[in-house]
ZATI-458040 format. One record per residue (C-alpha): residue number from 1; residue in three letters; x, y, z. Coordinates in steps of 0.05 Angstrom, whole numbers, plus 5000, padded with zeros to 4 digits. Example, Ala and Ser with C-alpha at 12.3 -4.5 7.8 and 13.67 -1.06 7.14 Angstrom:
<sites>
{1, Ala, {5246, 4910, 5156}}
{2, Ser, {5273, 4979, 5143}}
</sites>
This chain:
<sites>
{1, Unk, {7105, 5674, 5231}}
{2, Unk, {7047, 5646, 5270}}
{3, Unk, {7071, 5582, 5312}}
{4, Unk, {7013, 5535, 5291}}
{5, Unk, {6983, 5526, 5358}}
{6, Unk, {6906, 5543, 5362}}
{7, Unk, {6891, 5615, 5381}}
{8, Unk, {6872, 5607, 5464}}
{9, Unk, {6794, 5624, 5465}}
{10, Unk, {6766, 5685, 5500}}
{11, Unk, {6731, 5665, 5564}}
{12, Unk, {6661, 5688, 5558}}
{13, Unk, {6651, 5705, 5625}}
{14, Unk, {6697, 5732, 5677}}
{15, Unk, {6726, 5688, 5742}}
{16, Unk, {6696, 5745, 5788}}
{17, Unk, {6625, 5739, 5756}}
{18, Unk, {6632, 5664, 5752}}
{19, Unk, {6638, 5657, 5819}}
{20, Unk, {6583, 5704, 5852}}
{21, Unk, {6537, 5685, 5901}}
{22, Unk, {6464, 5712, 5888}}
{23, Unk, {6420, 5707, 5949}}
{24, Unk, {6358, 5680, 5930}}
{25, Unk, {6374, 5636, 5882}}
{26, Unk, {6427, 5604, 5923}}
{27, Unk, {6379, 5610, 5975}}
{28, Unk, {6330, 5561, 5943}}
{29, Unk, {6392, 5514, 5924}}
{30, Unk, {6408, 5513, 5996}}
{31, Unk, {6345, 5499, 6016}}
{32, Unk, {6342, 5436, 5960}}
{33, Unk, {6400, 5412, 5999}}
{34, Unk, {6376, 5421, 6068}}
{35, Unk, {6308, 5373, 6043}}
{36, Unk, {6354, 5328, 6017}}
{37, Unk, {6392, 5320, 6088}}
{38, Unk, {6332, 5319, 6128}}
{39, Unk, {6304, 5262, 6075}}
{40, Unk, {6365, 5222, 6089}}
{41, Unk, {6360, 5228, 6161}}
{42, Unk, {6286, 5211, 6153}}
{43, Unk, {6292, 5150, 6119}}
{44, Unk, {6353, 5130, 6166}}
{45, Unk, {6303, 5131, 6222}}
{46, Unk, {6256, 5091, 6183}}
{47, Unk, {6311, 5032, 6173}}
{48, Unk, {6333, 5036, 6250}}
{49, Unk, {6250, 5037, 6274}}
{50, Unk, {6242, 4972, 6229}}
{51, Unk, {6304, 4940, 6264}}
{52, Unk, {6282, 4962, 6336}}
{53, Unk, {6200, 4970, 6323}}
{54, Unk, {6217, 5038, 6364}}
{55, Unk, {6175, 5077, 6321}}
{56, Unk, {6128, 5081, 6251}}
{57, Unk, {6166, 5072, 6194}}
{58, Unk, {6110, 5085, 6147}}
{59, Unk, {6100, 5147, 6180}}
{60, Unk, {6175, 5165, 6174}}
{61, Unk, {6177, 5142, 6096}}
{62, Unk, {6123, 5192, 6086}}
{63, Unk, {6161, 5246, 6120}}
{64, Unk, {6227, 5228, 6074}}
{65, Unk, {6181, 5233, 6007}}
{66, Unk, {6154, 5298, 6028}}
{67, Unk, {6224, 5333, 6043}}
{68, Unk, {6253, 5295, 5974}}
{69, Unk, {6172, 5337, 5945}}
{70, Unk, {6201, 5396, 5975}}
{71, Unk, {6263, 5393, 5956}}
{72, Unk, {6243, 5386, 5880}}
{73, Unk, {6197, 5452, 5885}}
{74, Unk, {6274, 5492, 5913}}
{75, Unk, {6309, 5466, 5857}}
{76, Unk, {6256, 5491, 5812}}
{77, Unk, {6257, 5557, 5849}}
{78, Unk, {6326, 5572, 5849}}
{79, Unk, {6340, 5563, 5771}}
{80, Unk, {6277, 5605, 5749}}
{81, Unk, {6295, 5663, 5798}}
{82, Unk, {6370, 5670, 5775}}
{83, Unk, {6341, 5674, 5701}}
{84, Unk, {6285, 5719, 5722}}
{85, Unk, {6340, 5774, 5750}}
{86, Unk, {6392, 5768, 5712}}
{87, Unk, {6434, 5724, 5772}}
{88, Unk, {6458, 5663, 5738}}
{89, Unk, {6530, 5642, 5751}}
{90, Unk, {6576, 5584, 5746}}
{91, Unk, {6578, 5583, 5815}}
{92, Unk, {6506, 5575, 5829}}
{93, Unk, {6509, 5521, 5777}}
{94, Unk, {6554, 5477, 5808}}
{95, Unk, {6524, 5491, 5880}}
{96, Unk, {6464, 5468, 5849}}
{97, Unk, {6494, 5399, 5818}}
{98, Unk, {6521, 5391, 5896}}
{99, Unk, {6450, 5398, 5930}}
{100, Unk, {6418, 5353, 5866}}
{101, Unk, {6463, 5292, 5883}}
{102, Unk, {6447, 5296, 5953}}
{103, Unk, {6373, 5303, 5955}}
{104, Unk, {6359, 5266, 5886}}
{105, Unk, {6421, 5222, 5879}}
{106, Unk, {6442, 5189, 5953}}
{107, Unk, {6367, 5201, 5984}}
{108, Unk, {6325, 5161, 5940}}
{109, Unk, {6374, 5102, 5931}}
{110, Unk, {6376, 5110, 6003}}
{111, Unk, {6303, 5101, 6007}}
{112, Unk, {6299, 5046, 5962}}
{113, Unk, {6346, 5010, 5989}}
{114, Unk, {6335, 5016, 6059}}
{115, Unk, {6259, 5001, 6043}}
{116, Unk, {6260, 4934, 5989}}
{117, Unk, {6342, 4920, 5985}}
{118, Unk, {6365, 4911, 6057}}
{119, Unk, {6299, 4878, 6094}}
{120, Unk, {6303, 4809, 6107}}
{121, Unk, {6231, 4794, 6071}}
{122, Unk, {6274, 4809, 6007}}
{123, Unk, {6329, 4771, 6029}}
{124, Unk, {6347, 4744, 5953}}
{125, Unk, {6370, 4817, 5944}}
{126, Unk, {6414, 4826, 5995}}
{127, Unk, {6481, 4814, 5948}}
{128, Unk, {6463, 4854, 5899}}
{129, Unk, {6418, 4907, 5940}}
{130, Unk, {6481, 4958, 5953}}
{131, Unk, {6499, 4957, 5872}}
{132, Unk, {6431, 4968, 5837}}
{133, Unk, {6425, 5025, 5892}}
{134, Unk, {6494, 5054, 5869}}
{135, Unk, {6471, 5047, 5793}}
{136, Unk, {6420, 5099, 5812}}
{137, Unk, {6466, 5142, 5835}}
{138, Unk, {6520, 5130, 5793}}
{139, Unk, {6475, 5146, 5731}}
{140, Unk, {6446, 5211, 5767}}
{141, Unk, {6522, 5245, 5778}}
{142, Unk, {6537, 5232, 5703}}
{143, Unk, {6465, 5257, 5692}}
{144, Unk, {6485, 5321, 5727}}
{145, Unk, {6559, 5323, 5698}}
{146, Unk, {6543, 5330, 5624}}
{147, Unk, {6484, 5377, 5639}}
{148, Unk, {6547, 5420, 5672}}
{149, Unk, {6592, 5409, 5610}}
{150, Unk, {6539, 5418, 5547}}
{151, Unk, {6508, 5489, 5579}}
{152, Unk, {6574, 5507, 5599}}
{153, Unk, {6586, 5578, 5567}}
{154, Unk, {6657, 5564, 5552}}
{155, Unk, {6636, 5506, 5503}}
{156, Unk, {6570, 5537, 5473}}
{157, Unk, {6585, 5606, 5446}}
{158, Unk, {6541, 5652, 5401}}
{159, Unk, {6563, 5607, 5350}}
{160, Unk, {6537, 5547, 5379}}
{161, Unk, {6474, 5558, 5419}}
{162, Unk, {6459, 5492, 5471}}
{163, Unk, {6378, 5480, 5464}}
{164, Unk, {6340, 5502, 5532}}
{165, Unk, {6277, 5478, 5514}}
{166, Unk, {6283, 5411, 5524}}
{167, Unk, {6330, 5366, 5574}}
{168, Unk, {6380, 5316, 5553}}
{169, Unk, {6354, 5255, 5583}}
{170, Unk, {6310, 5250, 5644}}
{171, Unk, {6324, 5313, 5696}}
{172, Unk, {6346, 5286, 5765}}
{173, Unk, {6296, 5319, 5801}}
{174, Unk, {6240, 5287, 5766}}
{175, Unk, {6276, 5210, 5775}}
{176, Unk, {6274, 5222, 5847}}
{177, Unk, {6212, 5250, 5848}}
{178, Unk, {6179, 5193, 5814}}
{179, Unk, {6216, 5140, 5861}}
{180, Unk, {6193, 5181, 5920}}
{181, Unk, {6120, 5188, 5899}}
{182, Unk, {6100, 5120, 5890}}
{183, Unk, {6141, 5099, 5952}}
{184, Unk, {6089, 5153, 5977}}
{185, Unk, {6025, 5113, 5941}}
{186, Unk, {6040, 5051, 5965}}
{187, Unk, {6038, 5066, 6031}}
{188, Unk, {5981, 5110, 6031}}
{189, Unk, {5945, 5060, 5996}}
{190, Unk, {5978, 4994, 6036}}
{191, Unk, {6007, 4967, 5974}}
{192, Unk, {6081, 4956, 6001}}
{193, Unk, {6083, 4882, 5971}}
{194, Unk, {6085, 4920, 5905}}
{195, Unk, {6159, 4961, 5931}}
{196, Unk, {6193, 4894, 5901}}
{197, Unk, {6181, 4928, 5835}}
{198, Unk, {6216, 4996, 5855}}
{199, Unk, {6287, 4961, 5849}}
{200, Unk, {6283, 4954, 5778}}
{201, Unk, {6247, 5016, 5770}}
{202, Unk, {6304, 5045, 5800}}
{203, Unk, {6352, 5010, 5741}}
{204, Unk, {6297, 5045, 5686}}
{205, Unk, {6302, 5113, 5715}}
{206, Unk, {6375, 5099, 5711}}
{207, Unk, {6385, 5087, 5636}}
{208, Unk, {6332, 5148, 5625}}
{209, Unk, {6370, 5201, 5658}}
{210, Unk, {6436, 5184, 5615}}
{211, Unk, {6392, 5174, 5546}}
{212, Unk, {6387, 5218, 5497}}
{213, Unk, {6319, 5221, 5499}}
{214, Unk, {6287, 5296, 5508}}
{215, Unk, {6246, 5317, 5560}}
{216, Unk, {6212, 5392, 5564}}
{217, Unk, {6247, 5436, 5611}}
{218, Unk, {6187, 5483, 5616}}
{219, Unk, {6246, 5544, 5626}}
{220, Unk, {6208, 5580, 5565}}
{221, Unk, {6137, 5588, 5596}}
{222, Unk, {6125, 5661, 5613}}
{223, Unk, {6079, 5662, 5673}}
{224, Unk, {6051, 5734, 5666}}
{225, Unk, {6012, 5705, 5601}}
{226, Unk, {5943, 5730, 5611}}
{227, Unk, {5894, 5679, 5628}}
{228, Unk, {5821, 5671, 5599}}
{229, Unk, {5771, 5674, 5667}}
{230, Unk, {5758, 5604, 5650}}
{231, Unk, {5824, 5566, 5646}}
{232, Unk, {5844, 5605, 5700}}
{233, Unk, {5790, 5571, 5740}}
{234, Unk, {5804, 5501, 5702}}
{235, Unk, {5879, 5506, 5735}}
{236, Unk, {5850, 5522, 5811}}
{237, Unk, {5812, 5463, 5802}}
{238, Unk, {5873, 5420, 5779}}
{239, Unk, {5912, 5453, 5843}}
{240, Unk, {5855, 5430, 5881}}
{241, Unk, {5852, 5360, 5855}}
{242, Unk, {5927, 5350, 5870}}
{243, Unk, {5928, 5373, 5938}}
{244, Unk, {5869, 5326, 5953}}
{245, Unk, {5891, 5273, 5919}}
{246, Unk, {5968, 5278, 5942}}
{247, Unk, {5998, 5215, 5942}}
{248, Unk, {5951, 5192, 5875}}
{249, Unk, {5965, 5257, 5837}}
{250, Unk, {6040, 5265, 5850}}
{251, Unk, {6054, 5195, 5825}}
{252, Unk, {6005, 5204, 5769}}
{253, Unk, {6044, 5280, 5750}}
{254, Unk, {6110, 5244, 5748}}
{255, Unk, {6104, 5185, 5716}}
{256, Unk, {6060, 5218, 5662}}
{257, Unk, {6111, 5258, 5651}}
{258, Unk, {6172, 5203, 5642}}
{259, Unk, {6117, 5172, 5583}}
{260, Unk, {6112, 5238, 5552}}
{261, Unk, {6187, 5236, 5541}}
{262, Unk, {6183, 5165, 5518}}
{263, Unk, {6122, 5167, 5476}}
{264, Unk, {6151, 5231, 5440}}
{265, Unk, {6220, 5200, 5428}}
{266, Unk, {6189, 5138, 5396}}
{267, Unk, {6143, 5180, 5352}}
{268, Unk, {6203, 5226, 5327}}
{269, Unk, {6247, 5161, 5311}}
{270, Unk, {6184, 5130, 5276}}
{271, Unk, {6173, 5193, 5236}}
{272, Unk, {6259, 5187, 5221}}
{273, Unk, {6251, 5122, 5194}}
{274, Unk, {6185, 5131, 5155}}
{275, Unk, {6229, 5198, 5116}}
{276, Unk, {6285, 5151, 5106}}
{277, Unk, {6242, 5098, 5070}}
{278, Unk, {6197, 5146, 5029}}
{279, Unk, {6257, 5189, 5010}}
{280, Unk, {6266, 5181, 4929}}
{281, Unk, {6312, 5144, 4903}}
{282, Unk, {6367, 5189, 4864}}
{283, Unk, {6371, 5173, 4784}}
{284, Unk, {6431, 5139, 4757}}
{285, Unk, {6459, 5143, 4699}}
{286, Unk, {6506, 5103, 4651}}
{287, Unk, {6571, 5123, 4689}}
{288, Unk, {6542, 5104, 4756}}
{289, Unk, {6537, 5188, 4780}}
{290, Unk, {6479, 5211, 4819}}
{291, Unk, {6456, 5274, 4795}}
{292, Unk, {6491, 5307, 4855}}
{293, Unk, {6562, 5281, 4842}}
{294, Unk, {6558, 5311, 4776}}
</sites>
């Protein structure tokens, strides 16, 4: 006589191969989190050069934005290469949530805050400087946590496939590197008064990493796709453009890519509503039954 408690579900991966440690790929994960330190350490040299004028805190900024750069090209490494060889594991997962909340969670609020919040020119921000800095970070571990819990392989089965084309709200990696890129602009291009913006930016980039709304997660592309002569060129030149450009591209890549997430979320819900009000009306008849209750 069965007891009436639920069956206990089949784990769909073992503990041993959960918790193996692939070299490469956790490689590039700790190298994510070694950028992310050296950012940190970067932008706490900035703050104490401001306080002591021992120093260029521009210069060190810069420095900061690169390593947070670099430390967005390892995270995008180490993903690809464990689904390339066959290497992905729970552990690497979680190794990689660690390293993301380090180098795009506490290092751009960091950076922020040390940079607009805590100066004195900004003084009317002072009180509240510490909190809209914790938002940010606060919003990028839940970020991270339910990315964890909707691709974990416990939860989606064959039965219940999680989506990898697109993302589930902004990805972390792209929130800090939009924060660190135009930190990066305006000081290339002397435009620091304009950092009194990046605090509410911040708040934005905030709400968009725990929306709903979808961004690609370009996991699908297959880069042996053979290449016409032509766009293969077309992309050199792009390359080109960006590395000359730097500062002015990087900002442009990331925030073009936040309104491509936004522009296609408000299309989709606009398309939603116009199939809700063009959707026929169902007949009724005498006994008040739609044709489907019958």
């Amino acid at each position: 006589m069965s007891s009436g408690s639920p069956p206990t579900p089949e784990p769909v991966i073992g503990s041993a191969q959960a918790s193996r440690i692939y070299l490469l790929p956790n490689l590039m994960t700790a190298g994510n989190l070694f950028c992310g330190f050296l950012a940190i350490i970067r932008c706490i040299q900035a703050r104490f050069a401001t306080l002591t004028g021992d120093g260029n805190p521009t210069e060190l900024y810069a420095q900061a934005v690169w390593f947070l750069i670099a430390a967005v090209i390892f995270d995008s490494l180490d993903g690809r290469l464990a689904r390339l060889g066959g290497k992905e594991s729970l552990f690497g997962r979680e190794f990689d949530s660690i390293a993301d909340i380090v180098s795009f969670g506490v290092a751009p609020a960091l950076m922020v805050f040390f940079l607009v919040l805590a100066p004195d020119q900004y003084a009317w921000f002072k009180p509240i400087g510490w909190f809209i800095g914790f938002i940010y970070l606060l919003c990028a571990a839940v970020r991270l946590a339910r990315f964890n819990v909707i691709t974990h392989p416990l939860i989606y089965t064959n039965q219940l496939q999680y989506s990898t084309k697109d993302f589930v709200g902004l990805p972390v990696p792209a929130a800090a590197g939009t924060i660190a890129s135009l930190v990066l602009f305006l000081n290339a291009n002397e435009l620091e008064r304009l950092a009194i913006f990046l605090p509410f930016l911040m708040l934005l980039i905030g709400y968009l990493m725990v929306s709903t709304i979808r961004y690609p997660s370009f996991k699908e592309i297959d880069w042996q796709t053979r290449l016409r002569f032509g766009t293969f060129i077309v992309l050199l030149i792009l390359v080109a453009l960006v590395w000359t450009l730097r500062a002015n591209a990087l900002v442009l890549i990331f925030l073009s890519y936040i309104g491509y997430g936004l522009i296609r979320h408000f299309r989709t819900v606009r398309r939603r509503l116009s199939r809700r009000r063009t959707k026929p009306e169902q007949p009724v008849d005498k006994t008040g039954k739609t044709p489907e209750n019958t």
